[in-house]
C-alpha positions as CSV (number, residue, x, y, z in Angstrom):
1,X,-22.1,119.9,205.0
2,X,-21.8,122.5,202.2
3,X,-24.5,125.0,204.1
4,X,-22.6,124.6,207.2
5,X,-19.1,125.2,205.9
6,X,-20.7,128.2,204.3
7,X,-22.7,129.7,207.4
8,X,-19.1,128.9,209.3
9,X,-17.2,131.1,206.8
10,X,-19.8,133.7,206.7
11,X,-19.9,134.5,210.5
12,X,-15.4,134.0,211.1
13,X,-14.9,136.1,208.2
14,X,-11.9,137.6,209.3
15,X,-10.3,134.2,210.2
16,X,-11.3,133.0,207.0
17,X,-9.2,136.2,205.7
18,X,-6.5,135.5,207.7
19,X,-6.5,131.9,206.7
20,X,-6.3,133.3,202.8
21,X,-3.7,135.9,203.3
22,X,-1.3,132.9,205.5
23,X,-2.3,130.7,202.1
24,X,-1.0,133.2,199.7
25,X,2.2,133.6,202.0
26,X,3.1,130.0,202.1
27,X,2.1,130.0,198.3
28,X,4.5,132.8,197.9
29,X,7.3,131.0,199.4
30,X,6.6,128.0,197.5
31,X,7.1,130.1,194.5
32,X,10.8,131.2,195.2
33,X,11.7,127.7,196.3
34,X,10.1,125.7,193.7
35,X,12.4,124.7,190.6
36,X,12.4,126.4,187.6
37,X,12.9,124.3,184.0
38,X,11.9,124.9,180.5
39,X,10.9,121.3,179.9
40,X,9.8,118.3,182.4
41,X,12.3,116.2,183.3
42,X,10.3,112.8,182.3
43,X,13.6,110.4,182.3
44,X,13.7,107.2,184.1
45,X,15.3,107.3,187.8
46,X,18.4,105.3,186.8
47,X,21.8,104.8,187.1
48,X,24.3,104.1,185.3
49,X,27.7,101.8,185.4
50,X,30.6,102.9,183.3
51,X,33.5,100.5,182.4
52,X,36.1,100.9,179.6
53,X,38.2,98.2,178.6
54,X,40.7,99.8,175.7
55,X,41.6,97.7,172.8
56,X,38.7,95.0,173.3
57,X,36.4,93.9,170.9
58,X,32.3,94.7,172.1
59,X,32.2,90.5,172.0
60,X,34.9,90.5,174.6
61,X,33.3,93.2,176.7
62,X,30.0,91.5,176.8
63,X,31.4,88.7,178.0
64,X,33.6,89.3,180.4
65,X,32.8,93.0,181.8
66,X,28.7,93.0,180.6
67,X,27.4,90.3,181.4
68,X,29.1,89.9,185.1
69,X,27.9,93.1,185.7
70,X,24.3,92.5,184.7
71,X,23.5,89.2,186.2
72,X,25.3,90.0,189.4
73,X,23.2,93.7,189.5
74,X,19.9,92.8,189.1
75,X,19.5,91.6,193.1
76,X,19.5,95.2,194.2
77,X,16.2,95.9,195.3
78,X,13.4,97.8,194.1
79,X,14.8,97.3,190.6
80,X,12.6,97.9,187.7
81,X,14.8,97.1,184.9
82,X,18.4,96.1,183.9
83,X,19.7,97.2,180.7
84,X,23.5,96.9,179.1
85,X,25.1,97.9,175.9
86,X,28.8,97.1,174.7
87,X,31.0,99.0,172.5
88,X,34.1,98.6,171.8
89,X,36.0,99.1,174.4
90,X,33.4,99.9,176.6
91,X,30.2,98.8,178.5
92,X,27.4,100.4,179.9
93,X,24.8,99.1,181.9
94,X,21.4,101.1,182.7
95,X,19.9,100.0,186.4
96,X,16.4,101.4,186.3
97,X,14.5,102.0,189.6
98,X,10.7,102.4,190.5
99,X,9.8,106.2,190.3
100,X,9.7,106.7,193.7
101,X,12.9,105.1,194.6
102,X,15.7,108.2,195.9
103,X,18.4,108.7,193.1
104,X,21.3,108.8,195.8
105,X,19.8,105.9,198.0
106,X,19.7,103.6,194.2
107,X,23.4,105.0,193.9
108,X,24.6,103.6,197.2
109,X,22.9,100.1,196.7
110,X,24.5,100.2,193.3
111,X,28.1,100.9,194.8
112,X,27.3,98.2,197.3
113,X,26.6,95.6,194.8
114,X,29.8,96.5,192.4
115,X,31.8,95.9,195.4
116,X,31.4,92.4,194.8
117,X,30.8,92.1,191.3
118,X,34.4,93.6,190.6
119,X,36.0,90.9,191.7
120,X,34.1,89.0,188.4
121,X,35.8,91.3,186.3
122,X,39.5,90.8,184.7
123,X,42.2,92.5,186.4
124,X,42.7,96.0,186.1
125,X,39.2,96.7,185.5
126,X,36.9,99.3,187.4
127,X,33.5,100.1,186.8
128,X,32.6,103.7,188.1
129,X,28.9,105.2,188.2
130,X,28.2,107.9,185.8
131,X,26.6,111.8,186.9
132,X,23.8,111.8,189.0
133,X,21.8,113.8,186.1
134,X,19.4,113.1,183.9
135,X,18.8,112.9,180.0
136,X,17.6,116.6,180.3
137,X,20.5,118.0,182.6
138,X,22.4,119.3,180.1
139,X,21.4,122.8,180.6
140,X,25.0,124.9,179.1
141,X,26.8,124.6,176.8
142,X,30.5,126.7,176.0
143,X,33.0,126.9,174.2
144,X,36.3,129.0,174.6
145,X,37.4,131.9,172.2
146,X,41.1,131.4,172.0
147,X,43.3,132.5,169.0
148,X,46.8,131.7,168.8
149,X,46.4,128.9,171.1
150,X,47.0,125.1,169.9
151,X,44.2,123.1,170.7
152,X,46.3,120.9,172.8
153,X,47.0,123.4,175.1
154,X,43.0,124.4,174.8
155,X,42.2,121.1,175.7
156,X,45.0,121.1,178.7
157,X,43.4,124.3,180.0
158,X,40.0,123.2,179.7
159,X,40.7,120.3,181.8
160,X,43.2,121.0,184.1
161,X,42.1,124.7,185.0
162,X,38.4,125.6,183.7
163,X,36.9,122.0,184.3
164,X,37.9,122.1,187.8
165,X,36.9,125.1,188.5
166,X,33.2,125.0,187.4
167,X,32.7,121.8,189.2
168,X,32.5,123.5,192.4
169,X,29.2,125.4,191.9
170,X,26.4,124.3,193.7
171,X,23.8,122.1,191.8
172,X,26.6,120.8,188.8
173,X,27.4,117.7,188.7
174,X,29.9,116.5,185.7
175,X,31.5,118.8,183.3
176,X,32.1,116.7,180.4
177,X,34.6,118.1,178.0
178,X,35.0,118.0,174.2
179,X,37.3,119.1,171.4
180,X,41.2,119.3,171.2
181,X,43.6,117.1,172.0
182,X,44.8,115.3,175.5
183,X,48.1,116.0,175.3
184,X,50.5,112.8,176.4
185,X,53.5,111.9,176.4
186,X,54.6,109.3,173.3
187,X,57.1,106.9,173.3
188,X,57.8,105.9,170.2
189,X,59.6,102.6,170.3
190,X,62.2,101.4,167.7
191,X,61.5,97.4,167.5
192,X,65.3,96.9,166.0
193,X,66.8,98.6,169.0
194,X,64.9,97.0,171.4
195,X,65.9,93.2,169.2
196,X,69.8,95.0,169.4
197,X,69.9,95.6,173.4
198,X,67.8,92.3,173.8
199,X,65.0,94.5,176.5
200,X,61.8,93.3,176.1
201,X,59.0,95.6,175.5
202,X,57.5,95.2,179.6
203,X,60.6,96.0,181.2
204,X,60.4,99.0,178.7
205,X,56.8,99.7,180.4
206,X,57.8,98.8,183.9
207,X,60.6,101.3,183.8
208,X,58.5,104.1,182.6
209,X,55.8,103.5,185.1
210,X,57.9,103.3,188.7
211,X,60.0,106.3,187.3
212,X,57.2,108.4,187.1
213,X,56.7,108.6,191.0
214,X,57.9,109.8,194.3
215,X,60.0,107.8,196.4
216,X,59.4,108.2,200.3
217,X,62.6,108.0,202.3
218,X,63.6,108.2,205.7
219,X,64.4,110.9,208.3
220,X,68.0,111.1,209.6
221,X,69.2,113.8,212.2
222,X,73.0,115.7,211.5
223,X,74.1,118.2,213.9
224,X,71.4,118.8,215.5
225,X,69.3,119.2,212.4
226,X,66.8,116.6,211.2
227,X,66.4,115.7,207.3
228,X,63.9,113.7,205.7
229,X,64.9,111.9,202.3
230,X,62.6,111.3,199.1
231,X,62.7,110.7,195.9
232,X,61.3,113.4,193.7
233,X,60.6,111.0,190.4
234,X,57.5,112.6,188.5
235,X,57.7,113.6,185.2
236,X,57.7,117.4,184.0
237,X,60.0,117.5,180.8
238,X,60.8,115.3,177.5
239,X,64.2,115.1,178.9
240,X,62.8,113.6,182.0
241,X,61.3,110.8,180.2
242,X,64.6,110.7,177.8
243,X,66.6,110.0,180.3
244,X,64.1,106.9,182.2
245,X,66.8,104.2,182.4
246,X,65.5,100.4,181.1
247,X,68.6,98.8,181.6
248,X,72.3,97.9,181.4
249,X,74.8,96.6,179.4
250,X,78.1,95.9,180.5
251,X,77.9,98.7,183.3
252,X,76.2,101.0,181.1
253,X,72.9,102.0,181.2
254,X,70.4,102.1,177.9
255,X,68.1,104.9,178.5
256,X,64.8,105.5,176.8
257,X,66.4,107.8,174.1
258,X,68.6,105.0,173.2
259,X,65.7,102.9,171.8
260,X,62.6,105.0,170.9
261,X,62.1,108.8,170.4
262,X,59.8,111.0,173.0
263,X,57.7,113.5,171.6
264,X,54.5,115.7,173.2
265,X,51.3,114.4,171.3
266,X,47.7,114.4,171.6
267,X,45.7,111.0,172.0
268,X,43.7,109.5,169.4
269,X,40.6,111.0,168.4
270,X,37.4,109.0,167.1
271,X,35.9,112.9,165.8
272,X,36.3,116.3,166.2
273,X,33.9,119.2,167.1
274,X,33.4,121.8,164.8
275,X,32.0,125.3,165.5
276,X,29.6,126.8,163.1
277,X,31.8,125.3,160.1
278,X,34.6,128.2,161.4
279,X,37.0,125.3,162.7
280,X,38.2,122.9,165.6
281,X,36.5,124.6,168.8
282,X,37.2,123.5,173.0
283,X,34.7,123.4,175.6
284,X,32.6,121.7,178.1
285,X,28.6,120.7,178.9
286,X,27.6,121.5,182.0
287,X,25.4,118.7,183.3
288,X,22.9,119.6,185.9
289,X,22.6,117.5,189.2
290,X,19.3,115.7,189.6
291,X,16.3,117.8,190.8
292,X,18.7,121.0,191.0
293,X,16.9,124.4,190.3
294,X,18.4,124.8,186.6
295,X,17.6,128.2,186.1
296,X,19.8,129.1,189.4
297,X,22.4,126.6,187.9
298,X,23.4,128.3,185.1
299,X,23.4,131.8,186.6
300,X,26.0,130.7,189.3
301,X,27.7,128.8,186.4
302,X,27.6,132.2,184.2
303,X,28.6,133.7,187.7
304,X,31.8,131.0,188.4
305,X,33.3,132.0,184.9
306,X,33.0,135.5,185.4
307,X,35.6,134.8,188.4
308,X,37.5,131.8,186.4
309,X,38.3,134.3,183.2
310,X,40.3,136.4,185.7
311,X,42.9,134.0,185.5
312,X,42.6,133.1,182.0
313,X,46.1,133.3,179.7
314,X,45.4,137.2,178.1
315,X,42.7,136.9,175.4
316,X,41.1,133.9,176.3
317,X,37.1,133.8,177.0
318,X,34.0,132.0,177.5
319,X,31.9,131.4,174.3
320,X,28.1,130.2,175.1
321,X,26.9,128.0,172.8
322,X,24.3,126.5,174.0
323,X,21.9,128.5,177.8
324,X,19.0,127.1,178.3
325,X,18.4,130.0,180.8
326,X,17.2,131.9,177.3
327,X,14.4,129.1,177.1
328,X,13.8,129.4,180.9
329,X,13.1,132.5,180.7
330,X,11.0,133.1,177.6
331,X,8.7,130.4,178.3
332,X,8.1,131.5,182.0
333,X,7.6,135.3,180.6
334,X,5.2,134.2,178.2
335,X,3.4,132.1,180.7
336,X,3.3,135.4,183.1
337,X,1.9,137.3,180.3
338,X,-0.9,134.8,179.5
339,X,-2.1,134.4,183.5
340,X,-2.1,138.6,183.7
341,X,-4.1,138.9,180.3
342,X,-6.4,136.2,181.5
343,X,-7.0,137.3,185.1
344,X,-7.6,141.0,183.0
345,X,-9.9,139.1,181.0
346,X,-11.9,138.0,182.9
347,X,-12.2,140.8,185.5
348,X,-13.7,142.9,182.8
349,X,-16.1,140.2,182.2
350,X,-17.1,139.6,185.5
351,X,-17.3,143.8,186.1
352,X,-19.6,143.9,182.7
353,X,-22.1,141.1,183.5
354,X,-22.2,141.5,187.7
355,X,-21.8,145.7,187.5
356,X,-20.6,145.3,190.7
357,X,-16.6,145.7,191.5
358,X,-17.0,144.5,195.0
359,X,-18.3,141.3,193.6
360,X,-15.8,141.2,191.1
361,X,-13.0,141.2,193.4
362,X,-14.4,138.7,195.8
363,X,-13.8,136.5,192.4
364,X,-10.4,137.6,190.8
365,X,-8.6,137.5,194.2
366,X,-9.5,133.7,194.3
367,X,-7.1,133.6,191.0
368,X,-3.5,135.0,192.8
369,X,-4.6,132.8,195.8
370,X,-5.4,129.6,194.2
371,X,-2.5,130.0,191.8
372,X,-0.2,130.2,194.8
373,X,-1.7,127.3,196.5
374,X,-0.8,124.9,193.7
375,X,3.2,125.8,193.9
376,X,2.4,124.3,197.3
377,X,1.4,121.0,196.0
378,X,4.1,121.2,193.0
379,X,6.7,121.5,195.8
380,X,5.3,118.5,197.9
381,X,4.9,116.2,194.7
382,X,8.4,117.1,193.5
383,X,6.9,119.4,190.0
384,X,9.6,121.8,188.8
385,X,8.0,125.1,187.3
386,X,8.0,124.2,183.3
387,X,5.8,124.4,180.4
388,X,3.9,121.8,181.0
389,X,2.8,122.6,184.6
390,X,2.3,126.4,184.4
391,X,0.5,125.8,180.9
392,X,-1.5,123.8,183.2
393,X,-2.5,126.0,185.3
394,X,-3.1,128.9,182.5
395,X,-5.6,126.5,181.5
396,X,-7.4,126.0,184.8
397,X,-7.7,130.1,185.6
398,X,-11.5,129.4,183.9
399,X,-12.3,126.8,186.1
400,X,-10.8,128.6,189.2
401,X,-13.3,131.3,188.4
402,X,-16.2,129.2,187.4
403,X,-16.8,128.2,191.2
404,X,-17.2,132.4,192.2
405,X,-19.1,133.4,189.8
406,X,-21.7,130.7,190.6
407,X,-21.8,132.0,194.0
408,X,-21.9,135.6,193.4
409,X,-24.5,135.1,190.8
410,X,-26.4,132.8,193.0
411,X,-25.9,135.3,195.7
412,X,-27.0,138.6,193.8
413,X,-30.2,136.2,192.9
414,X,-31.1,135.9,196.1
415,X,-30.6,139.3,197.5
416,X,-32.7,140.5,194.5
417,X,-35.2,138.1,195.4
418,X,-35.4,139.3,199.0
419,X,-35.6,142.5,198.1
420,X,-38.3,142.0,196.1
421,X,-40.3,140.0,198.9
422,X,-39.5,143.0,201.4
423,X,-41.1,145.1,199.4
424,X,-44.3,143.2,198.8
């Protein structure tokens, strides 16, 4: 089989060229598409269920919110594993897949199956799904450089203006911020007031709630002219809040300012994030959707905040704390330089022991070939470009020369050997 595949080759050797240089083109190709990490993403294919319950004890959340969730989850098919944790206050559960299993068709049978399990769950509870990244998709990290700015209002930019911003770039998924403080509105309520104009504390509540909203009216025509009616109710001032009214007393109303104070706050913190021991920093980790090219990630990321500084209050800008696109980089370089000295290498070997350069070739043009060929297979398996596969093939130029030198040895024996019978 071997000596017929070889005579075959030997008398088509033009197709046999053309079927190398249409090899190395769709190896080529391969390259540019194929995903490009610094590490292997070797998490499991799972997903995760989110569900915060404030104020409850982790005993209270396993009961009621874990534990619902779990039993009720593990139907879903193709499930390798259910796992759950519970904090206080919250609960996450970790649905693990087989391998092979698509990440958004395990999402989708997840969201099916929470569809019923909700109703399980106390009142006023929601689980939601977390990112569809991975343990390794947290490929930036920034902070923003802004003096003279409270970190309430950092935080309030972060999240209202930046975060929103940087989520519609191709390939991101979440962008999880940290730092500062969530500015809020407090109420602080006076219990002797309350006890003096006898309002209990939930029509306090229920007041606030329905007078932060719109009210939708009705459309009424005068001369000729049509008007629609609404309510404009939402809250944009202390004073708006101030003035919420939560009651009456003999034709006069008690207002919120009557029986608590309002002041602008920041929610309670459980840390802070310090940067480089310098003081309280704001920013956000970009997390990478799964399977995304992350090296093209964070360029259009770097690329997105470029554009997002532009409207920036005067003096503001983007820190980088953490780019893996440094690591990218530096471990693809330095596999590059190993596969050029290598196929140097062992050119000048195969030059010094054959003394023939047309032999020579016919070996060291096998290396760019074959090395294209494997992006092939790397893109059909799903094998981002990383340390560990181009390593890989570093490793495996030897053996890819190994083959063509037997056969030009074995062929410059022969010829020699015919030779030497011709002239006999």
């Amino acid at each position: 089989m071997i000596n017929q595949l070889i005579s075959l080759s030997l008398k088509n050797r033009y197709i046999v060229l053309l079927v190398a240089i249409a090899l190395f083109a769709w190896g080529s190709y391969a390259i540019r598409e194929n995903p490009i990490d610094a590490i292997p993403d070797l998490s499991e294919n799972q997903v995760i269920v989110f569900t915060e319950w404030q104020g409850r004890s982790p005993q209270i959340m396993e009961d009621q919110v874990t534990y619902p969730l779990v039993s009720n989850l593990q139907g879903i098919p193709r499930v390798k594993a259910v796992r759950a944790t519970s904090m206080f206050g919250m609960s996450f559960v970790y649905i693990v897949f087989d391998d092979k299993v698509d990440v958004y068709w395990a999402r989708s049978r997840v969201l099916e199956r929470l569809n019923y399990a909700q109703r399980l769950l106390p009142e006023g509870i929601t689980p939601t799904l977390g990112p569809d990244g991975t343990g390794v998709g947290h490929v930036l990290w920034y902070t923003l450089d802004a003096r003279g700015i409270d970190l309430g209002e950092q935080r309030a930019l972060q999240d209202w203006y930046i975060k929103l911003g940087l989520q519609t770039v191709p390939g991101v998924s979440e962008i999880a911020s940290f730092g500062g403080f969530e500015k809020q509105y407090q109420i602080n309520i006076d219990p002797h007031k309350l006890n003096y104009y006898n309002i209990p504390l939930s029509q306090v509540l229920k007041a606030v709630k329905s007078n932060n909203n719109d009210v939708g009216g009705r459309k009424f025509e005068m001369n000729g002219t049509g008007y629609i009616v609404r309510g404009l109710g939402y809250i944009k001032s202390l004073k708006d809040v101030e003035d919420i009214s939560i009651g009456t007393i003999k034709s006069v109303p008690v207002r919120v300012r009557d029986i608590a104070t309002v002041q602008m706050g920041g929610d309670l913190r459980l840390g802070i994030f310090d940067e480089n021991g310098t003081g309280e920093a704001v920013g956000g980790i970009v997390v990478m959707r799964y399977g995304e090219n992350a090296d093209q990630v964070i360029h259009a990321v770097k690329d997105k905040m470029k554009e997002i500084e532009r409207g920036l209050p005067s003096g503001v800008k983007f820190k980088i704390a953490y780019d893996r696109s440094e690591l990218i980089e530096s471990a693809i370089s330095s596999v590059k330089h190993t596969l050029i000295e290598e196929m140097i290498t062992v050119s000048i070997i195969v030059i010094l022991f054959l003394f023939s350069w047309r032999s020579a070739l016919s070996i060291i043009i096998q290396i760019p070939i074959t090395i294209a060929a494997s992006f092939i297979l790397l893109n059909a398996f799903g094998i981002s470009s990383n340390i560990m596969s181009l390593t890989g093939i570093a490793l495996a130029i030897g053996v890819i020369v190994d083959n063509g030198i037997v056969m030009v040895e074995n062929s410059h024996r022969n010829l020699s050997i015919a030779q030497e019978e011709e002239t006999l």
